[in-house]
C-alpha positions, -999 to +999 in steps of 0.1 A: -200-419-563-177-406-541-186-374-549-225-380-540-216-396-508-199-362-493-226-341-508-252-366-488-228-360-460-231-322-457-264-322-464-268-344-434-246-325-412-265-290-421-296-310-411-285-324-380-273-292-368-306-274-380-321-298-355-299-287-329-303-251-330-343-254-330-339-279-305-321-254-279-343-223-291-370-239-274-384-239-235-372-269-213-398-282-186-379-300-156-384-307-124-365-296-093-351-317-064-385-308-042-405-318-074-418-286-085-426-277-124-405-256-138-400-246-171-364-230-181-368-206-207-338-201-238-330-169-228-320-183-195-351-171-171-373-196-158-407-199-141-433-222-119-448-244-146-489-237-142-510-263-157-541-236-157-537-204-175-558-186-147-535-190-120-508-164-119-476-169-096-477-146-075-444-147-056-438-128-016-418-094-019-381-097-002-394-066+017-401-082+053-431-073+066-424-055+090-403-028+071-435-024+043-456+008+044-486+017+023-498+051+023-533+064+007-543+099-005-576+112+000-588+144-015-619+161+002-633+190-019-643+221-002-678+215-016-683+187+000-664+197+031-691+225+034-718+198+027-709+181+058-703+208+079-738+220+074-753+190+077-734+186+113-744+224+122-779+218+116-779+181+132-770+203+165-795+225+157-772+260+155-784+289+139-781+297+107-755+328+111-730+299+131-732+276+099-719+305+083-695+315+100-677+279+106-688+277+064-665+309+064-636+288+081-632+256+052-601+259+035-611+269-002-589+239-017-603+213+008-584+189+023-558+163+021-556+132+041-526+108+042-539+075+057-527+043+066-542+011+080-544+012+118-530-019+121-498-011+102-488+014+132-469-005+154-460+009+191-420+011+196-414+009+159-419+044+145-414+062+114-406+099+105-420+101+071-418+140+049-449+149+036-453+173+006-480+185-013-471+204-054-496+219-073-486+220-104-449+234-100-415+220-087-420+238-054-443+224-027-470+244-010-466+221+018-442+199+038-441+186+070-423+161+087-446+134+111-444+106+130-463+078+123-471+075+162-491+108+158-520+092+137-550+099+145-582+077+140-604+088+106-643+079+099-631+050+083-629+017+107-595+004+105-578+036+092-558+062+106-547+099+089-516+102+094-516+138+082-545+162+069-537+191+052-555+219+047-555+238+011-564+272+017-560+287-021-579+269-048-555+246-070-543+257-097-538+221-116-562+195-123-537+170-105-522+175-077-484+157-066-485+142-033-448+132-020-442+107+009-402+104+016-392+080+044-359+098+045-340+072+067-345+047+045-339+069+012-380+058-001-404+079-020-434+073-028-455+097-056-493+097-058-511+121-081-543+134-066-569+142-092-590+172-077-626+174-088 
């Protein structure tokens, strides 16, 4: 009898602690002291509790505002760079031997522009920012250092090129590397360029 009793009593030990183990393998929901949802997570992370799958939380960078940047590539093919220009020649009525000539002038890679929003140039607080341009190798066929007080206003309403670069030989790669350093602050950004 005795004997039945501590085999009950392991048995109901190993169960117990069977519990336990699930019970801490699995996510906690709580509330915090300014009664938000949160659900802590066994591997120690936790999260905003969302009652609606749609709803993604999004949380604020700890970048302040002020210091962000956001810098856009456009590519400009000399077809269409040609395209325009004769469209603009012929708009002012000029012969047909001055559309060739300025046609004679486009860079036979196109252009580059590095843009911003206007809004995101602020008087008094400048930035030097390195801009290079790769195709295809380690070495840059362009680099230039520019402030970003030296923008000047583009087509687009609300945008400013910082830079435009000129490619006079045709690229060699399919993509190009674009490389915008903010070396004060030790920041790179990469953007490939696809070239059509």
């Amino acid at each position: 009898m005795q004997m039945n009793f501590m085999r009950a009593f392991r048995i109901a030990v190993v169960a117990v602690a069977a519990c336990m183990v699930f019970s801490f393998a699995e996510d906690i929901v709580a509330k915090t002291s300014n009664g938000s949802t949160v659900i802590l997570h066994d591997n120690g992370r936790w999260e905003y509790y969302q009652n609606n799958a749609n709803i993604r939380d999004v949380r604020e960078s700890a970048v302040p505002k002020d210091a962000r940047f956001e810098v856009s590539v456009l590519y400009e093919s000399p077809d269409k760079v040609k395209k325009n220009v004769r469209m603009a020649m012929e708009a002012d009525f000029a012969t047909e031997e001055e559309i060739k000539d300025s046609l004679r002038k486009v860079p036979k890679g196109g252009y580059v522009y590095f843009q911003v929003p206007t809004k995101q140039i602020k008087p008094g607080l400048t930035r030097e920012l390195t801009y290079s341009l790769y195709d295809g190798g380690k070495k840059a066929i362009f680099t230039k250092t520019v402030r970003d007080s030296e923008a000047t206003p583009s087509e687009d309403a609300g945008i400013s090129n910082l830079l435009v670069v000129p490619v006079y030989g045709r690229p060699k790669s399919k993509v190009m590397q674009a490389k915008v350093e903010d070396r004060a602050n030790h920041a790179t950004l990469d953007i490939e360029i696809p070239i059509r």
